[in-house]
Every structure is written in structure tokens, then in C-alpha cells.
DRENDO-1510 file (C-alpha; in Angstrom, 1 decimal, always signed):
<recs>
REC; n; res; u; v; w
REC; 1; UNK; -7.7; +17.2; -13.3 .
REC; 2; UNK; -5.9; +15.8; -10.5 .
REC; 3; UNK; -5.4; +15.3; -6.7 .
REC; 4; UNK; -2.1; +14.3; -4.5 .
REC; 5; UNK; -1.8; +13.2; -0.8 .
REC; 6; UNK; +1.0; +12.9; +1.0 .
REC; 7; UNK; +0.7; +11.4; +4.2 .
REC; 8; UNK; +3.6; +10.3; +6.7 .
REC; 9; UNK; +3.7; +6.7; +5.1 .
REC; 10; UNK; +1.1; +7.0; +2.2 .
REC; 11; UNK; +1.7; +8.9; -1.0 .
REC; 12; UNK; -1.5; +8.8; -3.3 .
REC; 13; UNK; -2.4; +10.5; -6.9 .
REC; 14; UNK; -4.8; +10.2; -9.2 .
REC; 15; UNK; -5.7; +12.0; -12.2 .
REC; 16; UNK; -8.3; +12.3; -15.4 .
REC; 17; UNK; -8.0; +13.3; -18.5 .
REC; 18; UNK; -9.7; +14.4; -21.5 .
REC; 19; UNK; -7.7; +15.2; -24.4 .
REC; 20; UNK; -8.7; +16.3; -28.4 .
REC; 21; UNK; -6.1; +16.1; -30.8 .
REC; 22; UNK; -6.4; +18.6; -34.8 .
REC; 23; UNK; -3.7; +16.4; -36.4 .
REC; 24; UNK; -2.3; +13.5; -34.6 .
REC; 25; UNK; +0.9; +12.0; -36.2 .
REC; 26; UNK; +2.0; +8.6; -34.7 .
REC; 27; UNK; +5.1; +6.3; -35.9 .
REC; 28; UNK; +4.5; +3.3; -37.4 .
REC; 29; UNK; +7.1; +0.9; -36.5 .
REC; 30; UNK; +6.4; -2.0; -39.3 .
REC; 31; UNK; +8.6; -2.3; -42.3 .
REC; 32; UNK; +8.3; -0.2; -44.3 .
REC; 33; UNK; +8.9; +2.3; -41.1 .
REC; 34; UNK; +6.7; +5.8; -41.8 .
REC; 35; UNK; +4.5; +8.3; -40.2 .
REC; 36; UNK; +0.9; +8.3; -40.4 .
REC; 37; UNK; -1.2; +11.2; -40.3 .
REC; 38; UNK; -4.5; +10.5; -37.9 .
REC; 39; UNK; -6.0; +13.8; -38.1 .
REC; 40; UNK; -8.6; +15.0; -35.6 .
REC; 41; UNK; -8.4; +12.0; -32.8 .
REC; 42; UNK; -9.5; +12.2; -28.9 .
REC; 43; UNK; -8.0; +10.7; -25.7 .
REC; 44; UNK; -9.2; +10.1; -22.3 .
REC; 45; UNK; -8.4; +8.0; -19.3 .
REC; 46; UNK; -6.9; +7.9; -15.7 .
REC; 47; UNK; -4.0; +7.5; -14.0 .
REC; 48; UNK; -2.8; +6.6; -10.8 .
REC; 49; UNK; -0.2; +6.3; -8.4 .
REC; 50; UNK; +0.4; +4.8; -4.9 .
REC; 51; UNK; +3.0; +4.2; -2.3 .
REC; 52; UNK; +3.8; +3.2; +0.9 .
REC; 53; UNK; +6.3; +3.9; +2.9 .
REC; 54; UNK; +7.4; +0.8; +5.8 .
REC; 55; UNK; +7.8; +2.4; +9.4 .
REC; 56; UNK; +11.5; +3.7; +10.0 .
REC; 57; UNK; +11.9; +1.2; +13.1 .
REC; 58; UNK; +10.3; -2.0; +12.2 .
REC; 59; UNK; +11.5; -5.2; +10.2 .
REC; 60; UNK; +11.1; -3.6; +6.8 .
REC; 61; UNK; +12.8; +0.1; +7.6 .
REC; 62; UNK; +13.8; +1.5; +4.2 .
REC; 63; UNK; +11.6; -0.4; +2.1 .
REC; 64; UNK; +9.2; +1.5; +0.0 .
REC; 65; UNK; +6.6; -0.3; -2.1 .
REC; 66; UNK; +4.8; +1.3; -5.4 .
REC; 67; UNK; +2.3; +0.7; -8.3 .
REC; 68; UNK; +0.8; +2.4; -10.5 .
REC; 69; UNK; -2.0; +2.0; -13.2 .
REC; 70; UNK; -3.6; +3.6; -16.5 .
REC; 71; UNK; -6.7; +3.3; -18.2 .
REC; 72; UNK; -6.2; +5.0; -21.6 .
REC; 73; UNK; -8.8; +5.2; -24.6 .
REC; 74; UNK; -8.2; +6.8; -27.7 .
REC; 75; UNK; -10.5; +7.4; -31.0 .
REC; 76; UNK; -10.7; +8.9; -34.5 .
REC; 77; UNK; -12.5; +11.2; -35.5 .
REC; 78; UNK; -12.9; +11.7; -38.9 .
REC; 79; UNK; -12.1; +10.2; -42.1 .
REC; 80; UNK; -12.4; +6.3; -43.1 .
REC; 81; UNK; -11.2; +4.9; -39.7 .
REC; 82; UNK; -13.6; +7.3; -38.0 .
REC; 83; UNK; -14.3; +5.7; -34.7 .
REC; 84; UNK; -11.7; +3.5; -34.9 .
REC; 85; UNK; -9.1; +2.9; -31.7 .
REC; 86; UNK; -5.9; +5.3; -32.1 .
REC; 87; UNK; -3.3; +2.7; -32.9 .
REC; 88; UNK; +0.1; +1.5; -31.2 .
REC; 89; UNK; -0.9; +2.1; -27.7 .
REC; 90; UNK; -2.1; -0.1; -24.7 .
REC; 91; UNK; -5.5; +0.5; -23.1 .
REC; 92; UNK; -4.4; -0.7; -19.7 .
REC; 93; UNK; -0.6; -0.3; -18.2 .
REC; 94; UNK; +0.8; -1.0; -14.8 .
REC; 95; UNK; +3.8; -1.3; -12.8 .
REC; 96; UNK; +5.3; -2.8; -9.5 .
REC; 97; UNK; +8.3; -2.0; -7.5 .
REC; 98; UNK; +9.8; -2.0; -4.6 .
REC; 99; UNK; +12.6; +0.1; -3.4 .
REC; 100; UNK; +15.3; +0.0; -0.4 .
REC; 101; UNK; +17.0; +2.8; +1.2 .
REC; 102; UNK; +19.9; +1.4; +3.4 .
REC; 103; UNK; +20.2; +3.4; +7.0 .
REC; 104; UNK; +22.4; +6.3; +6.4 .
REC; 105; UNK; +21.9; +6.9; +2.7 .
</recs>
């Protein structure tokens, strides 16, 4: 479930999930490289976006600044590592940026 707005110099989203998984495979990328079966596992979290646009006539025309952010939790659900944290994946991700659109592009 989600929402959006998009306003004349704000851009906002945000979004939860709640996911459940019958036979999660993930890639194990330590030698020896293999696949590993999870099984049942479930996923939930939220994500979200912002920007901001600068005004078109002030100092900063055609700068655009964004971030985003994730909160992610993942367990299994059955066998020996029931309960355990999904591996390979980070419970908290972000990201920064900044973008320029020169006049007449």
C-alpha cells in the first residue's frame, strides 16, 4: 500500500509492505558460490521517497535534490533457522543526490 504527491516543487511517496514468501531461494556469494533454499520466509518494511524541486528563477534554477530511505525486515519461518533474519540483505538503505538541469535542456 502506497501514496504519491506531486506538488509544483515537492514530489513525495511512501509505501508499506507485507510480503510472505512458500520457497525463498537466495544466492550465497561466499566460496564455494551456491543457492540456498529458505523455504517459507516473510518480509515487511517501508519505503520512501522525496524531492524537491529549487524555484525556476532563483539562485539554484535547475537543481533538484532527492533522498530516499528503506526499512526492510525479513524472517524464517520454518525449519532450524526458524525465526532467524533472511540473510544477505540490509535492514536500513538510503540515498542522496542532487541533480542539475542546465536552462534549455
Amino acid at each position: 500500500m502506497g501514496a504519491r504527491y506531486a506538488g509544483k516543487q515537492w514530489k513525495l511517496e511512501g509505501a508499506a509492505f507485507n510480503l510472505s514468501f512458500s520457497n525463498q531461494i537466495v544466492y550465497v556469494n561466499t566460496p564455494p558460490v551456491y543457492y540456498k533454499n529458505l523455504g517459507k520466509t516473510s518480509r515487511r518494511g517501508i519505503e520512501t521517497r522525496t524531492g524537491y524541486a529549487f524555484e525556476r528563477g532563483g539562485a539554484l534554477a535547475g537543481l533538484r535534490a532527492d533522498a530516499t530511505y528503506a526499512y526492510y525486515q525479513g524472517h524464517e519461518k520454518q525449519g532450524v533457522y526458524s525465526t532467524n533474519e533472511v540473510p544477505f540483505y540490509s535492514r536500513h538503505t538510503d540515498s542522496e543526490g542532487l541533480l542539475y538541469a542546465a536552462p534549455g535542456f
